[in-house]
SELUMZA-234756 format. One line per 2 residues: number of its first residue (from 1); their letters; for each residue x, y, z of N, C-alpha, C, O. Coordinates in steps of 0.001 Angstrom, whole numbers, padded with zeros to 6 digits. Atoms other than C-alpha are relative to their C-alpha. Layout:
# residues N
NUM) a) X/Y/Z/X/Y/Z/X/Y/Z/X/Y/Z; ...
END
This chain:
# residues 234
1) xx) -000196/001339/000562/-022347/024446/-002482/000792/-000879/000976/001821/-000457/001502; -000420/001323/-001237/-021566/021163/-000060/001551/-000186/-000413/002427/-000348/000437
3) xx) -001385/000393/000486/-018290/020636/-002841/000589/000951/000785/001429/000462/001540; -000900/-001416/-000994/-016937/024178/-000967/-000041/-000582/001440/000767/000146/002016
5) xx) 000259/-000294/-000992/-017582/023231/002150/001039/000329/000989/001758/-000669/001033; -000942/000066/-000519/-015151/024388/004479/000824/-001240/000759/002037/-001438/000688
7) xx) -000057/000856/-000550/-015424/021375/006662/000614/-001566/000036/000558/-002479/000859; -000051/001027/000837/-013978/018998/004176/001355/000234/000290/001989/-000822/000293
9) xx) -001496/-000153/-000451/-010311/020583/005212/000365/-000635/001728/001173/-001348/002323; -000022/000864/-002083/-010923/019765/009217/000256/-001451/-000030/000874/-002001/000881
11) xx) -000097/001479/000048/-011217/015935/007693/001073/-000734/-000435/001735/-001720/-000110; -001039/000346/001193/-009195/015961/004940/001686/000275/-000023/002473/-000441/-000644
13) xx) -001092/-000538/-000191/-006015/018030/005962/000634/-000838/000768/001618/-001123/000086; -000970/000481/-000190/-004314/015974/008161/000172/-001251/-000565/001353/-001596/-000604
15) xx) -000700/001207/000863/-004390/012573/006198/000782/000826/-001336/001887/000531/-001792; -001050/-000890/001482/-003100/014956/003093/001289/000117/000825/001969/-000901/000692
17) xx) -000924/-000526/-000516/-000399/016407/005149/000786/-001259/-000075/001805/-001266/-000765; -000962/001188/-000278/000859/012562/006195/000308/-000339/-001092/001470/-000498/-001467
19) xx) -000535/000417/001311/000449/011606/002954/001207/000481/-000427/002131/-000210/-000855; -001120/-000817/000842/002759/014542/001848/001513/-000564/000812/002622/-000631/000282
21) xx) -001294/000269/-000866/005241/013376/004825/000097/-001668/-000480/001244/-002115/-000495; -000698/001330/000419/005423/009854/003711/000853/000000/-001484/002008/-000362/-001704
23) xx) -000727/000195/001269/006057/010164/000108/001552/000991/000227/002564/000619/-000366; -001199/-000458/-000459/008835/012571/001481/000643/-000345/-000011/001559/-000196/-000821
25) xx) -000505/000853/-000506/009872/010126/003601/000740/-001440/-000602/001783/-002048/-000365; -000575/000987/000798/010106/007543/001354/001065/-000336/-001280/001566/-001393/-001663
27) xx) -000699/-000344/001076/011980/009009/-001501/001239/000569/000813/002342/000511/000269; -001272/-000439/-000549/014370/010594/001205/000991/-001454/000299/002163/-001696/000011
29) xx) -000446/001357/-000372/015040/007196/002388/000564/-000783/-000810/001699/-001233/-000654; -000286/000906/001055/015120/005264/-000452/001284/000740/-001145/001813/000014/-001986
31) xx) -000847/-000768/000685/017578/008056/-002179/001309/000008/000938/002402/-000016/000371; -000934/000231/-000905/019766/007867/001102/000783/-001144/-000306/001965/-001025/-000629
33) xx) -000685/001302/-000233/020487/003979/001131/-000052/-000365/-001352/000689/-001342/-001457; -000760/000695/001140/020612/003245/-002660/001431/000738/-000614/002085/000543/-001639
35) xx) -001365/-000420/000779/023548/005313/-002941/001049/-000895/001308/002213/-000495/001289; -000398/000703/-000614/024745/002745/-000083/000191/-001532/-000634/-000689/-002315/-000991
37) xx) 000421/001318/000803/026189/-000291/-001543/-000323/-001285/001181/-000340/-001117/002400; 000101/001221/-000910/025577/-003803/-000012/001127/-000392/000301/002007/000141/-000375
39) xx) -001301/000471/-000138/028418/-005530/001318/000033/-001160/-000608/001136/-001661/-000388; -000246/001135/000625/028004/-008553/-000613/-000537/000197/-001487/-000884/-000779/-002152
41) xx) -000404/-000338/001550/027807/-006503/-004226/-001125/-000834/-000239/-000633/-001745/-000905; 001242/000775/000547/024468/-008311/-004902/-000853/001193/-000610/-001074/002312/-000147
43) xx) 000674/-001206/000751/022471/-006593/-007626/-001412/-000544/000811/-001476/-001511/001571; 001513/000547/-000277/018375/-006710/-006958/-000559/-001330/-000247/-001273/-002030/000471
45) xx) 000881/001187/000001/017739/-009562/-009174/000505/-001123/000475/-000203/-002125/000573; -000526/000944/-000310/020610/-011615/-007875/-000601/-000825/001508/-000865/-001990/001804
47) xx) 000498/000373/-001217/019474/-011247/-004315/-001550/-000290/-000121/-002132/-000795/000839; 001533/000851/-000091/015708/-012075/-005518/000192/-001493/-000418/-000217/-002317/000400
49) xx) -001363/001145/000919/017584/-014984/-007514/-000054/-001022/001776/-000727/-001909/002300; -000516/000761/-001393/018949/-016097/-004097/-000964/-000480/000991/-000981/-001595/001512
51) xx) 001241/000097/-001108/015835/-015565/-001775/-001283/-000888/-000796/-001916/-001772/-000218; 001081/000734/000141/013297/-016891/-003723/000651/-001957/-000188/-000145/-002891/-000094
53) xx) -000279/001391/000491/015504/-020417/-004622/-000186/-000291/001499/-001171/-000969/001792; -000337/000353/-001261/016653/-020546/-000640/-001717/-000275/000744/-001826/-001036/001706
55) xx) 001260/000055/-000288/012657/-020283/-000098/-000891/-001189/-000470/-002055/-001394/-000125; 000963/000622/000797/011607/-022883/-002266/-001212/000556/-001284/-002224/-000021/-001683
57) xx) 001365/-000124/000480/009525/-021092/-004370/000815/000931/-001582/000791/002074/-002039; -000529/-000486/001714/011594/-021168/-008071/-001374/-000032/-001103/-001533/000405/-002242
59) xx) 001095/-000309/000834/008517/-021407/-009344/-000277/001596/-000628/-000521/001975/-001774; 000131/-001364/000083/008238/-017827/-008971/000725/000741/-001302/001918/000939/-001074
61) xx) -000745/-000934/000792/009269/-015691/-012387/000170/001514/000653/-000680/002102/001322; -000492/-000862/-000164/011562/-012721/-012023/-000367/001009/-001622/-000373/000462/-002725
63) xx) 000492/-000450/001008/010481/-010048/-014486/000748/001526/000531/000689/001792/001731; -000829/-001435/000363/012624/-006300/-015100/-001280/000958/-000417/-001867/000609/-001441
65) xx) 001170/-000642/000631/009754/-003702/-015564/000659/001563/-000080/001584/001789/000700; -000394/-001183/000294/010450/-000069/-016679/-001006/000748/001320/-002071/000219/001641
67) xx) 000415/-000958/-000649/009522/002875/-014048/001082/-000266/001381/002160/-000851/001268; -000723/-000523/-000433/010590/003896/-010460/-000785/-000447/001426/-001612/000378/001815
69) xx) 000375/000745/-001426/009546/001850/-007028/-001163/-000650/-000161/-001914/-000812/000801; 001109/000601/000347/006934/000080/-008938/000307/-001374/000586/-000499/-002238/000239
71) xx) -000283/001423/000021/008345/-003052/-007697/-001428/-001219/000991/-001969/-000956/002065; 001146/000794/-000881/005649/-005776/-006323/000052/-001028/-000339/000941/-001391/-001108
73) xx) 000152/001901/000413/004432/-009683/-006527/-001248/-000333/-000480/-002087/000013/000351; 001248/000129/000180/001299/-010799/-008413/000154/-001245/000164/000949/-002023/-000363
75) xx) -000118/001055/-000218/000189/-013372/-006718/-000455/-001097/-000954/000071/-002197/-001118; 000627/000653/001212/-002132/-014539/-009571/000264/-000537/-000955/-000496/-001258/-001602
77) xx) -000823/000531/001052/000604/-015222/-011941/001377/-000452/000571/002328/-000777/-000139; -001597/000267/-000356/003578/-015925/-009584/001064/000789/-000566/001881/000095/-001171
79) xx) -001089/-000638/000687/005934/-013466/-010830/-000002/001508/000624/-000836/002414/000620; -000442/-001242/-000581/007792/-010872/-009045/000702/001041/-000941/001680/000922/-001678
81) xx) -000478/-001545/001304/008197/-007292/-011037/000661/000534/001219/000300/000784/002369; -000677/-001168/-000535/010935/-005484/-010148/000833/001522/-001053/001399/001527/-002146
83) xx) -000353/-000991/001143/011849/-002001/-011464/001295/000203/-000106/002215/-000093/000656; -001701/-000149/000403/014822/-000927/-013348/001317/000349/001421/002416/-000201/001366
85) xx) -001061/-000664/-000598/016983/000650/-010648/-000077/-000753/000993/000975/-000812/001629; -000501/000891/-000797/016225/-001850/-008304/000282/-001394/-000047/000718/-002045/000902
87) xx) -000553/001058/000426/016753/-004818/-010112/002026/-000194/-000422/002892/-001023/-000142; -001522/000000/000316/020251/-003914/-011517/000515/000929/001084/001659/001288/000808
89) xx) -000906/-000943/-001153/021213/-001519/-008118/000808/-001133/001303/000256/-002070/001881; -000892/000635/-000729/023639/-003043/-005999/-000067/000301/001431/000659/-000384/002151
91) xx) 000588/-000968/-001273/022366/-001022/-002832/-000549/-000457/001182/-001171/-001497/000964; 000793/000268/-001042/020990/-001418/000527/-001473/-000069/-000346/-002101/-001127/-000375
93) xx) 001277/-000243/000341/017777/-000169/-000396/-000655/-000853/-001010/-001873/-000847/-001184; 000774/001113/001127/017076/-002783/-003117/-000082/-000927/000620/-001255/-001296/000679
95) xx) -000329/000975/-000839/018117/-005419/-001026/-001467/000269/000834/-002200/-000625/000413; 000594/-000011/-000535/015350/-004391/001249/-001436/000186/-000650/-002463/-000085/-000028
97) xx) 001106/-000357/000569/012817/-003410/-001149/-000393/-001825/-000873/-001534/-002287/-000861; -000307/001825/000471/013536/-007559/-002935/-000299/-000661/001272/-001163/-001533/001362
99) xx) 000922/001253/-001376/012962/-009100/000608/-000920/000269/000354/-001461/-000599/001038; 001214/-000148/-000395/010097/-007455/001169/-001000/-000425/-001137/-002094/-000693/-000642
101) xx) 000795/000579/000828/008329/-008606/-002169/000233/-001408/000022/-000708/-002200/-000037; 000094/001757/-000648/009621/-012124/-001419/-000446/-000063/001033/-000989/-001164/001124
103) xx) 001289/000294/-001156/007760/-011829/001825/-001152/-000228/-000034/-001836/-000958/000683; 001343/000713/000818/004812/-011661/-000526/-000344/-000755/-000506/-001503/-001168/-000540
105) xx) 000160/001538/000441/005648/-014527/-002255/000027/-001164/000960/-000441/-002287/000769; 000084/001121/-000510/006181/-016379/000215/-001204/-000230/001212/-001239/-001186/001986
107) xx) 000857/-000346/-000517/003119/-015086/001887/-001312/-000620/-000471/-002261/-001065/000174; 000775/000893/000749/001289/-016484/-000843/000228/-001299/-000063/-000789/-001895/-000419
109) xx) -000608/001374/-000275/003299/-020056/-000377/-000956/-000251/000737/-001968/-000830/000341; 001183/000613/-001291/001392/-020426/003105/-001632/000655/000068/-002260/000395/001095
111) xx) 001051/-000016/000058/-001933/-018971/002113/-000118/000872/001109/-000890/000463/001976; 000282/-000699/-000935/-001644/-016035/004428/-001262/000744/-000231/-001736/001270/-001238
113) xx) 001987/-000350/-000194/-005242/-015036/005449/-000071/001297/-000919/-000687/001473/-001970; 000475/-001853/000305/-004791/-010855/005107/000503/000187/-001635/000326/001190/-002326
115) xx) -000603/-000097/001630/-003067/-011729/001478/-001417/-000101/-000505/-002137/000833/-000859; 000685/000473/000640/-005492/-013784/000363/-001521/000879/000434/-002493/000372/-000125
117) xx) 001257/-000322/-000275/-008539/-011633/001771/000224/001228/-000608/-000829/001824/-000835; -000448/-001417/000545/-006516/-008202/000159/-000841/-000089/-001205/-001781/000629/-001548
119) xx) 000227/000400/001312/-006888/-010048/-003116/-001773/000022/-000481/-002397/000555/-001399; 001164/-000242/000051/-010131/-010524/-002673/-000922/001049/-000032/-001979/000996/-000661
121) xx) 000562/-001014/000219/-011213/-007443/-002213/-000056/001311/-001076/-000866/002211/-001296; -000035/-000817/001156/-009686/-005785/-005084/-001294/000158/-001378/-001342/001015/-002260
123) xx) 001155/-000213/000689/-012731/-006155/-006990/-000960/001057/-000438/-001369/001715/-001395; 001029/-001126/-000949/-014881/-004315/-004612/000765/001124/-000131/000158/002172/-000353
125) xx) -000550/-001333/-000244/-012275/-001829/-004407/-000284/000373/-001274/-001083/001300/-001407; -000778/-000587/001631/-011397/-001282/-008108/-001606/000525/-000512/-001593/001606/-001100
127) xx) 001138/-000849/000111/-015242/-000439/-008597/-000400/001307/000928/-000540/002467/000540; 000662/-001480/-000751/-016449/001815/-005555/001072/000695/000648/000669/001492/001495
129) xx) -001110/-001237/-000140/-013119/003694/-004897/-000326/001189/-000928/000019/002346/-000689; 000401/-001185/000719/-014642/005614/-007778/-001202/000099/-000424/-001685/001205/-000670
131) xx) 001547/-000132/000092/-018165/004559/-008471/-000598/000565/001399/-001483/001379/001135; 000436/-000552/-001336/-019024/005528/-004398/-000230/001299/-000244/-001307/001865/-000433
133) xx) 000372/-001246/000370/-018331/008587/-004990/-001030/000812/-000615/-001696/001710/-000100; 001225/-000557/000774/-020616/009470/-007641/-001134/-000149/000516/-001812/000837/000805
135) xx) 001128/000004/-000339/-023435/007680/-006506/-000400/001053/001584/-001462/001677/001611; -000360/-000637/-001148/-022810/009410/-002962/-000341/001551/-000462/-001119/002219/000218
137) xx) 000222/-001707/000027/-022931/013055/-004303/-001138/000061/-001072/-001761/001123/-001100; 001016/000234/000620/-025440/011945/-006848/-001221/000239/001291/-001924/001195/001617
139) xx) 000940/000344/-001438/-027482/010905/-003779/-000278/001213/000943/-001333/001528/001492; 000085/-001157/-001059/-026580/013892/-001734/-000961/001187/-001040/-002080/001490/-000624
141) xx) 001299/-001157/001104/-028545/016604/-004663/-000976/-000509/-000222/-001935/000206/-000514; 001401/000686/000273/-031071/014032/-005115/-000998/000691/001312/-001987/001399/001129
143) xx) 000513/000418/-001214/-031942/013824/-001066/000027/002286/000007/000637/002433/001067; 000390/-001448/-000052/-032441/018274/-001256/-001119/000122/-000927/-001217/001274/-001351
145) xx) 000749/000116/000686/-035251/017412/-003357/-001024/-001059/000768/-002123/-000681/001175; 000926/000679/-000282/-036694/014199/-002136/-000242/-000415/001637/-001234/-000779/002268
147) xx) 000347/-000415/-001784/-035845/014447/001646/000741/-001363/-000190/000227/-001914/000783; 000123/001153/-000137/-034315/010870/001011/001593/-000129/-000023/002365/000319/-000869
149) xx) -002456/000076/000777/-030004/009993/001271/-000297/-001656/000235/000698/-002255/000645; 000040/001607/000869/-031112/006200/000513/001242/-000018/-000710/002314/-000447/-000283
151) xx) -001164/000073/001205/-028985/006706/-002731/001507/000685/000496/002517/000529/-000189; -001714/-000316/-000148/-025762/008458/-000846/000228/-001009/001261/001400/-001354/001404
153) xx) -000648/000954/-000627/-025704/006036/001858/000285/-001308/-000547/000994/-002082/000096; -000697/000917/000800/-025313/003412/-000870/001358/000617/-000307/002290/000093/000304
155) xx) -001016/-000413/000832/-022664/005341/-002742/001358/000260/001655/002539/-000062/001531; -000754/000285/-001453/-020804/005585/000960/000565/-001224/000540/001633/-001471/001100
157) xx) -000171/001341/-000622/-021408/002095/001696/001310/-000676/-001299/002281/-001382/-001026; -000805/000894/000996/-019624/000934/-001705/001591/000568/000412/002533/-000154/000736
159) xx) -001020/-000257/-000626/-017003/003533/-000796/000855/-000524/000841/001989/-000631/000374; 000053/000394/-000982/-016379/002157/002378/001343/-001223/000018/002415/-001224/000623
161) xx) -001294/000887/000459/-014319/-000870/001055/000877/000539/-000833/001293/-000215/-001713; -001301/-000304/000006/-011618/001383/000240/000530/000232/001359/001722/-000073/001413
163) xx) -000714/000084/-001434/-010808/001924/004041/-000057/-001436/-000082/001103/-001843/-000158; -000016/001238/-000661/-011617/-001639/004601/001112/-000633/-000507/002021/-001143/000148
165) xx) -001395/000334/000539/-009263/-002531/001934/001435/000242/000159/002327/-000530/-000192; -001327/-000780/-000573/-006311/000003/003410/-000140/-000822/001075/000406/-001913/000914
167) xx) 000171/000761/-001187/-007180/-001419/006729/001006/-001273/-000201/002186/-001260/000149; -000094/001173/000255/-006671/-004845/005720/001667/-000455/-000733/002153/-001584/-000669
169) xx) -000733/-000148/001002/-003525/-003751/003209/001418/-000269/001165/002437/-000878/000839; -000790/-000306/-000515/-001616/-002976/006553/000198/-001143/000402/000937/-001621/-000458
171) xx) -000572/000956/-000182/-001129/-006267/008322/001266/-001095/-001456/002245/-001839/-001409; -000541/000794/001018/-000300/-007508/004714/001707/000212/-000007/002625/-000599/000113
173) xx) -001304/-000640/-000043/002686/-005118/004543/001057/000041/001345/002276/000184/001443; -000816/000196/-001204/003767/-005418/007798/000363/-001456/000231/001455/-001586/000784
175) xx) -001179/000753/-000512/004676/-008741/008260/000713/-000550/-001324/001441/-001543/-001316; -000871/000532/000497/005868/-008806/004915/001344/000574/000087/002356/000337/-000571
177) xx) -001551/-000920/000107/008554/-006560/005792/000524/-000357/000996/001621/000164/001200; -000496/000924/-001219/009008/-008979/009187/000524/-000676/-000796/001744/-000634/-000644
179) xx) -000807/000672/000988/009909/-011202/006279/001035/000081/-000424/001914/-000777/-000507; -000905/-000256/000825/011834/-009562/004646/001375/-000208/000918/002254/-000976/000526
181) xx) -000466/-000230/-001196/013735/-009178/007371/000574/-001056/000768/001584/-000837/001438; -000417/001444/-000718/014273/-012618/008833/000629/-000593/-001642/001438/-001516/-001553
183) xx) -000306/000537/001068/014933/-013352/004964/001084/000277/-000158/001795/-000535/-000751; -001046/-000147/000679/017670/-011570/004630/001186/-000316/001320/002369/-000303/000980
185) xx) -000652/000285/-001464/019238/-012398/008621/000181/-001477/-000624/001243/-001469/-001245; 000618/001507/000133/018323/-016355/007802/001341/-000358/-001229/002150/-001271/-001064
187) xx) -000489/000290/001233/020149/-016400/004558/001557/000954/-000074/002491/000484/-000723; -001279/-000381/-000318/023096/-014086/005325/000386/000930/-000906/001550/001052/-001285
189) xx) -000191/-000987/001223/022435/-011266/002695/000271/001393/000236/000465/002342/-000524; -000226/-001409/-000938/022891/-008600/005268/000313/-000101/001290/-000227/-000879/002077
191) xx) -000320/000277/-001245/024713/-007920/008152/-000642/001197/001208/-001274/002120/000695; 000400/-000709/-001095/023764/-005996/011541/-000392/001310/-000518/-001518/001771/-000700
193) xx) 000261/-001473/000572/024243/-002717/010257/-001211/-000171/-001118/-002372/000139/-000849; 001293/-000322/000984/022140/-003088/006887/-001260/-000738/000417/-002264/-000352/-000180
195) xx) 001178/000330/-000917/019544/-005003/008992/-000822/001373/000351/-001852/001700/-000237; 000633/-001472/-000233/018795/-001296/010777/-000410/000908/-001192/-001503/001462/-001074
197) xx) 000470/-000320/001085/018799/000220/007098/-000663/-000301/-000441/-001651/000429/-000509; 001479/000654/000873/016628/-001908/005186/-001314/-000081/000814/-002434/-000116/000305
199) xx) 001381/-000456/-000593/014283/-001568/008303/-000630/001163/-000413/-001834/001199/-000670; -000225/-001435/000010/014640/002007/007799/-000919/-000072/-001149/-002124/-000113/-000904
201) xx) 000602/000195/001444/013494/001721/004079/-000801/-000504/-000068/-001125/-000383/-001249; 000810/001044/000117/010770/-000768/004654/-001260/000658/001154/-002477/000593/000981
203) xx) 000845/-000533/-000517/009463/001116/007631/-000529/001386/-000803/-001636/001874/-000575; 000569/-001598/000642/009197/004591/005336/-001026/-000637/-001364/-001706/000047/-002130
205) xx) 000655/000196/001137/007655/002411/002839/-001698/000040/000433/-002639/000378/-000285; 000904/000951/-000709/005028/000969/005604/-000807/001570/000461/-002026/001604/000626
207) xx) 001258/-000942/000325/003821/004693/005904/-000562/000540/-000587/-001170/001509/-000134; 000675/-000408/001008/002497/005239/002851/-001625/-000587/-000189/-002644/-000261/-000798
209) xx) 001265/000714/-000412/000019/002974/003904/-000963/000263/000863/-002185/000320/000725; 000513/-000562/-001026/-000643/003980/006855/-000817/001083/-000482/-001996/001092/-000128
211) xx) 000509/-001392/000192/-001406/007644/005205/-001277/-000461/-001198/-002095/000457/-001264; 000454/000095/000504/-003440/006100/002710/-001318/-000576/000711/-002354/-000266/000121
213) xx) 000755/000728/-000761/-005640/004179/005099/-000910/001569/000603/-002126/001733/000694; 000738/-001235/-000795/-006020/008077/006871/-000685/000384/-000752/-001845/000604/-000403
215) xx) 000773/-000742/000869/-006974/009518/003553/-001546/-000585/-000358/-002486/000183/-000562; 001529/000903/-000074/-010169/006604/003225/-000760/000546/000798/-001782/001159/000492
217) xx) 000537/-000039/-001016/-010935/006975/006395/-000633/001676/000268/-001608/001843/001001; 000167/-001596/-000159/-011271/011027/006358/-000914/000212/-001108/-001630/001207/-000996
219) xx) 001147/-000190/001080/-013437/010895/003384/-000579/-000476/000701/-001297/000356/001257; 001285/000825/-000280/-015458/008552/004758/-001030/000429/001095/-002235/000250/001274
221) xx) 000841/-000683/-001520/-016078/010463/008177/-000665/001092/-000785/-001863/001235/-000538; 000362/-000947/000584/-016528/013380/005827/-001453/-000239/-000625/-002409/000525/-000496
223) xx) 001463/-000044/000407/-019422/011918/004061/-001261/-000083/000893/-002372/000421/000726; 000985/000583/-000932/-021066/010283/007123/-000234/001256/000813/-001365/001239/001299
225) xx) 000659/-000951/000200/-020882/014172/008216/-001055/000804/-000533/-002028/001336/000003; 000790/-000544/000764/-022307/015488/005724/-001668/-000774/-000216/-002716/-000161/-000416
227) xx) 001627/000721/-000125/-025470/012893/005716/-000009/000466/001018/-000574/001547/000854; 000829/000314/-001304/-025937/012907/009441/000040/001735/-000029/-001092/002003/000373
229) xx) -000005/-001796/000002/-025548/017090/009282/-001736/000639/-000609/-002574/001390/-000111; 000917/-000102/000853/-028089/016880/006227/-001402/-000536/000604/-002420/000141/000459
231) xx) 000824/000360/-001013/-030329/015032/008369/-000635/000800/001581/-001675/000864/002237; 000346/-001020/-001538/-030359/017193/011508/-000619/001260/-000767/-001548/001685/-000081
233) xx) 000210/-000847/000521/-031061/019893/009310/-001057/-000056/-000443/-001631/000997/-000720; 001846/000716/000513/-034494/018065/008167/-000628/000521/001157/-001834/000349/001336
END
């Protein structure tokens, strides 16, 4: 059976592995510097409070959401969610995790291209991140019958815009965490030292992305194996 195949670990194993080293990474990090306070005693929402007015963009609602690094910006409704522990934490690590979602807002202010083209694609994604699949291995038992992978190079192709979407995810995140970053230098919410920290925290965040982008991408070679294999084998 193709689901066994050994070959699916040669693709698949090292984006897993990073994966496993980021979320590591990120919980080591982020567990390091929130037991670090800020030097200017600013809780999460004060310093979002601060950054988004100094930005212009009070428009923006602040919203408290229950869970645990869920924090993000929808651009669609203007309103930045931040989660419990980093809204009321007083910490380095909030501080950095708050300027980097105001980097999104204010990312959305100037109509940044890779935002506005992310957004766009969530569509596409939110269907063939899991419809691809099917049709794809649908396609692949069909084509041992009719000689034909028509139907899995669709279910591939829909796939497909989940790398494109990781791809695309990374510029987003990266210069919002340049943001963040000049946001909190600019405005005076951190000094030298927690500058290098909140990088710290912002860069362990920035490979979760990265590893997620590998894991697309390793399926995706994996399938385009498995057709062009299935093919030679005709």
């Amino acid at each position: 059976m193709f689901f066994w195949n050994p070959m699916y670990l040669v693709f698949a194993l090292p984006a897993l592995i990073l994966a496993f080293y980021a979320q590591w990474k990120v919980q080591s990090t982020y567990k390091r510097y929130s037991r670090e306070p800020n030097a200017r005693g600013l809780s999460g929402h004060e310093a979002a409070r601060i950054l988004l007015r100094s930005s212009g963009l009070d428009h923006v609602r602040l919203e408290t959401v229950p869970g645990k690094l869920n924090d993000h910006y929808d651009p669609g409704k203007d309103i930045l969610r931040l989660s419990e522990g980093v809204a009321n934490s007083r910490s380095v690590a909030a501080l950095g995790i708050v300027a980097h979602e105001v980097g999104h807002a204010t990312q959305d202010a100037v109509n940044y291209a890779p935002l506005r083209m992310r957004a766009g694609l969530v569509p596409v994604v939110s269907i063939g991140s899991w419809l691809g699949p099917i049709i794809f291995f649908v396609g692949f038992l069909l084509s041992a019958y009719t000689g034909s992978t028509t139907i899995a190079w669709v279910g591939l192709f829909l796939f497909a815009g989940t790398a494109v979407f990781a791809l695309v995810t990374l510029p987003v995140e990266f210069n919002a965490s340049r943001r963040a970053q000049e946001l909190l230098y600019n405005y005076q919410l951190a000094d030298g030292r927690e500058l290098k920290q909140t990088k710290q925290v912002l860069d362990a965040a920035a490979l979760t992305y990265v590893a997620a982008l590998a894991q697309a991408l390793s399926t995706l070679l994996y399938y385009v194996f498995l057709l062009t294999g299935f093919s030679r084998r005709d």
